[in-house]
Structure formats: structure tokens, C-alpha cells
N, C-alpha and C positions, 0 to 999 in steps of 0.2 A: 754326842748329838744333843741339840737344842730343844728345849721344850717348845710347840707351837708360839709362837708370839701374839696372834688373838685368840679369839676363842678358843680356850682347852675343850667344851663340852663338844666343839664343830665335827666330827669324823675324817670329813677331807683335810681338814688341817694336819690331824696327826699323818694320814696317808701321805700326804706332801713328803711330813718328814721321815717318814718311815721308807718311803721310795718318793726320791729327789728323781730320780730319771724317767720316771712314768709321767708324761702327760696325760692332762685330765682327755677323755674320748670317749662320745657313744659306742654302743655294741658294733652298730654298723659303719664306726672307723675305723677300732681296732680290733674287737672284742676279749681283750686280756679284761678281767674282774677286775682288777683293782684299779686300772684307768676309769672304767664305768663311775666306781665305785666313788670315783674323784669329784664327778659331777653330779653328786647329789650332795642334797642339802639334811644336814637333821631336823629342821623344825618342821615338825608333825610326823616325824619319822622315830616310834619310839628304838627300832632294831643299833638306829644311828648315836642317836645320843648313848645308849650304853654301853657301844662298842667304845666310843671315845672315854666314857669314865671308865672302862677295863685298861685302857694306854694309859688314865691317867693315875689308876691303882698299880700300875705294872711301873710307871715313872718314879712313884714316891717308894716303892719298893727296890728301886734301882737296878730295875732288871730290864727297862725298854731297851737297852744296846745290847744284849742279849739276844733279845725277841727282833732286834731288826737283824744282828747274823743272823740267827734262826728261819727269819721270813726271807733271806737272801741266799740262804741256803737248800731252802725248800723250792723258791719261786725263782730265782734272780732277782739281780738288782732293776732287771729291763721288765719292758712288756713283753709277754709270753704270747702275745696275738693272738691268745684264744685256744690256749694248751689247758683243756682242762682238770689232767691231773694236775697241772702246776695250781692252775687258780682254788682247785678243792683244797689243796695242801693249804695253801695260806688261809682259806676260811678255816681247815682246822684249829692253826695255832692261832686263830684270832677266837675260836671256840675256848679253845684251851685257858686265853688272857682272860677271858672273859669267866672260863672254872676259877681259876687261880683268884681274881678278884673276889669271886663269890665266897670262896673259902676263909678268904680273908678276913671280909664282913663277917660271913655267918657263924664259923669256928672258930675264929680266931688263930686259925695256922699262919703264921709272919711269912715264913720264905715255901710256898709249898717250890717242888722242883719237878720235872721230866725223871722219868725212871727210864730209862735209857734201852734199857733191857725187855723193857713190854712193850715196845714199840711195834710190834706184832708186822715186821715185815716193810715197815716204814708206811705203814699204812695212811691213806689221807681221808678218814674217818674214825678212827678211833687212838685214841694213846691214853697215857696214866699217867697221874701226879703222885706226888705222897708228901705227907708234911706230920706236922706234930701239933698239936696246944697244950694247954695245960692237962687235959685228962687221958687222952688216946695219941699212937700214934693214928696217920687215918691214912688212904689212901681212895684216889679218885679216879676213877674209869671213865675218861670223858671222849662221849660219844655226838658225833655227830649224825644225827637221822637223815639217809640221802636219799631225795626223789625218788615216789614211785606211783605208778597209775591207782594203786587199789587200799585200801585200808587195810587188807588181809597182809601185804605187805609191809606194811609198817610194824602192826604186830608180830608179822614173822623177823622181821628186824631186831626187834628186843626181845621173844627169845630166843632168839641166839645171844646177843649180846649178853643175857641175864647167864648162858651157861658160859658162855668166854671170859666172863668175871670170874663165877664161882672157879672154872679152871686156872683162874694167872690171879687171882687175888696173892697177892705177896704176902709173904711166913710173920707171923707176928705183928699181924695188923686187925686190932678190934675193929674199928670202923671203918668199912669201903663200900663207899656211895657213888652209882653210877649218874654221872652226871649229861642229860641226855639232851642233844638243843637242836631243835627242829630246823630244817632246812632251809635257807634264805631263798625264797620264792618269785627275787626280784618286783617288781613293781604292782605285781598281783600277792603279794605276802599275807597284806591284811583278808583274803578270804579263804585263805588255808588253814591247813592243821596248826593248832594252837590260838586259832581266834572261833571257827565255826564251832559252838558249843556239841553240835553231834556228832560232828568227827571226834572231835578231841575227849570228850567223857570215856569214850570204849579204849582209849589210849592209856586213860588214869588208871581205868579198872584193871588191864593188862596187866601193869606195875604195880597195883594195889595190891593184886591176887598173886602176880609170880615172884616180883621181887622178894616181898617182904616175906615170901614163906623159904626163898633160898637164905635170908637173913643178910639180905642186901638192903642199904639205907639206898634211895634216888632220890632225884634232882629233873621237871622238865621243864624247860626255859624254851620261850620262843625265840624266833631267831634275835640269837647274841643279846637277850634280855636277862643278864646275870641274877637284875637285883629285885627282880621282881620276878618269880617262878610261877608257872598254871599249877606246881604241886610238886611239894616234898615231903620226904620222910626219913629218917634215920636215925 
């Protein structure tokens, strides 16, 4: 597969290549997510521009034809009309592209990989990576935080997630950081969790207080914002 030919940083350019059979389409053409997802633009859209630097961390790493079996796997090659396990699925592994980048940058782990085995059900919310740098092996529980009406919800969401780590964290791994990246909120994004400073403080303090006393490192990134995090630790 080709690298975009204009702009790498565009998002819809990589979706092009990523899915060639998806026409771009509003919700109320088709409603598959990644048609949508076709006709937006990233300028002023920060969620946009860093999903395209994670294809383009995933491209230099030589892993996008990978990640497009994987997304054809999970999703099809077609539009899904609005099948929303399929469309969650693909926002996972674009969560996922978007850990793996971050690991990259921040650890210095080269190829992290899918642990195949903690895939906990083929879930379209959570799975693992694991990789190595020079000081740890490490591994990463990347979590996607999915829609809910109340804040008591969201907190109830991590922990659980904080003790499904402590339970599947893999045998001879010093460091595993849950890596947690809040919900894409479509065109109302910018006034949700991870920009409204009240919601989002009682989120940190969650993680602050539980993670770090299970001796779990985290990670929480707004939607698909790898390289810039509201807050990490490990």
C-alpha cells in the first residue's frame, strides 16, 4: 500500500488508503464511522491531525499493511452502514496506533506488538501491547473509555479496568501502563471529558489515587491525542 500522496498530516487521506471502498458520506447517508469520518477535515481539529501522525508512526515502523489487514479484519473492507460494533472496533485499533506511537516517542519501545492472547474476548474496547527498550520489558493495556451519561460511570470504568490489569498484567513485565483515551464524541468532542476542566480533574484524581497504589504506570489522552496527554505517570 501507498503512502497518501498529499498531505500525510490530512486524516481522510490516510482513510482513503486505508479503506479504498468506502466513500466519503454523512451519518444520514450512510452512517458507517469511517465514511463520516472521510469528510472531515483536520485543520482545527486536534483528535485529526494525531490520528494521521499515529498512520504516519505506524508507516515508518512498517507496520500500516498490518494495521490495514487488521482494520479489514475487524471492520471490512466496505461500509458497515452503521454496525456499531464494527465501527468501535476500528476506533479501537486506531486507539491502539495511536498507543503504539505514543510508546514509541515516549519509551522508546521500536516494534511494540498485539499480545494476541489478552485480547480479552475480541473485545472493542480494550486490548494489550508489549514491547521492550532499553531498561524494561513493558507492556500496555490500552483502553478505550466508552460513552456514558454520568461521571460516576466513567470512574466506574477504570476501576474495573485498574483490577483487569492488575489480573492479565503478563509474567515478567516491570512496567505496564494503562493507556486510557477518552471517547470520540463526534462534533461535540471539544465540550466533553478531557477538555471541561471539572469533569476531567475527578478523572485524574481516580488514577492518581488507584492506579498508582496497584503499581500501575497510566496514560490519559483525549480522543486519539497520543502526543500530547491530560496526564501521565509510570
Amino acid at each position: 500500500m501507498r503512502m497518501p500522496s498529499k498531505d500525510q498530516e490530512e486524516m481522510s487521506n490516510w482513510l482513503n488508503q486505508l479503506f479504498p471502498n468506502i466513500p466519503p458520506a454523512m451519518y444520514d447517508q450512510d452512517g458507517c464511522w469511517v465514511a463520516f469520518m472521510k469528510t472531515r477535515e483536520t485543520a482545527h481539529n486536534p483528535p485529526f491531525s494525531w490520528m494521521a501522525r499515529a498512520f504516519i508512526s505506524s508507516e515508518k515502523s512498517g507496520e500500516i499493511q498490518n494495521l490495514q489487514d487488521r482494520l479489514f479484519l475487524a471492520h471490512g473492507p466496505d461500509s458497515c452502514g452503521g454496525n456499531r460494533t464494527r465501527d468501535d472496533a476500528v476506533q479501537l485499533l486506531i486507539t491502539e496506533t495511536c498507543a503504539s506511537a505514543w510508546s514509541r516517542t515516549a519509551l522508546g519501545v521500536e516494534t511494540p506488538f498485539p499480545i494476541k492472547e489478552y485480547a480479552l474476548g475480541k473485545s472493542t474496547s480494550n486490548c494489550w501491547l508489549t514491547g521492550e527498550n532499553s531498561e524494561n520489558k513493558i507492556a500496555i493495556h490500552v483502553i478505550r473509555l466508552t460513552p456514558v451519561q454520568q461521571l460516576s460511570q466513567v470512574h466506574q470504568q477504570i476501576y474495573e479496568y485498574i483490577e483487569s490489569t492488575k489480573q492479565n498484567r503478563p509474567p515478567n513485565t516491570p512496567l505496564v501502563i494503562m493507556y486510557f483515551d477518552i471517547w470520540h464524541d463526534g462534533p461535540g468532542y471539544a465540550y466533553s471529558l478531557g477538555y471541561n476542566l471539572d469533569l476531567t480533574q475527578s478523572v485524574i484524581d481516580v488514577l492518581k489515587s488507584f492506579a498508582s497504589a496497584a503499581g500501575l504506570g497510566y496514560v490519559l489522552t483525549r480522543p486519539f491525542q497520543w502526543g500530547n496527554p491530560v496526564v501521565e505517570w509510570y
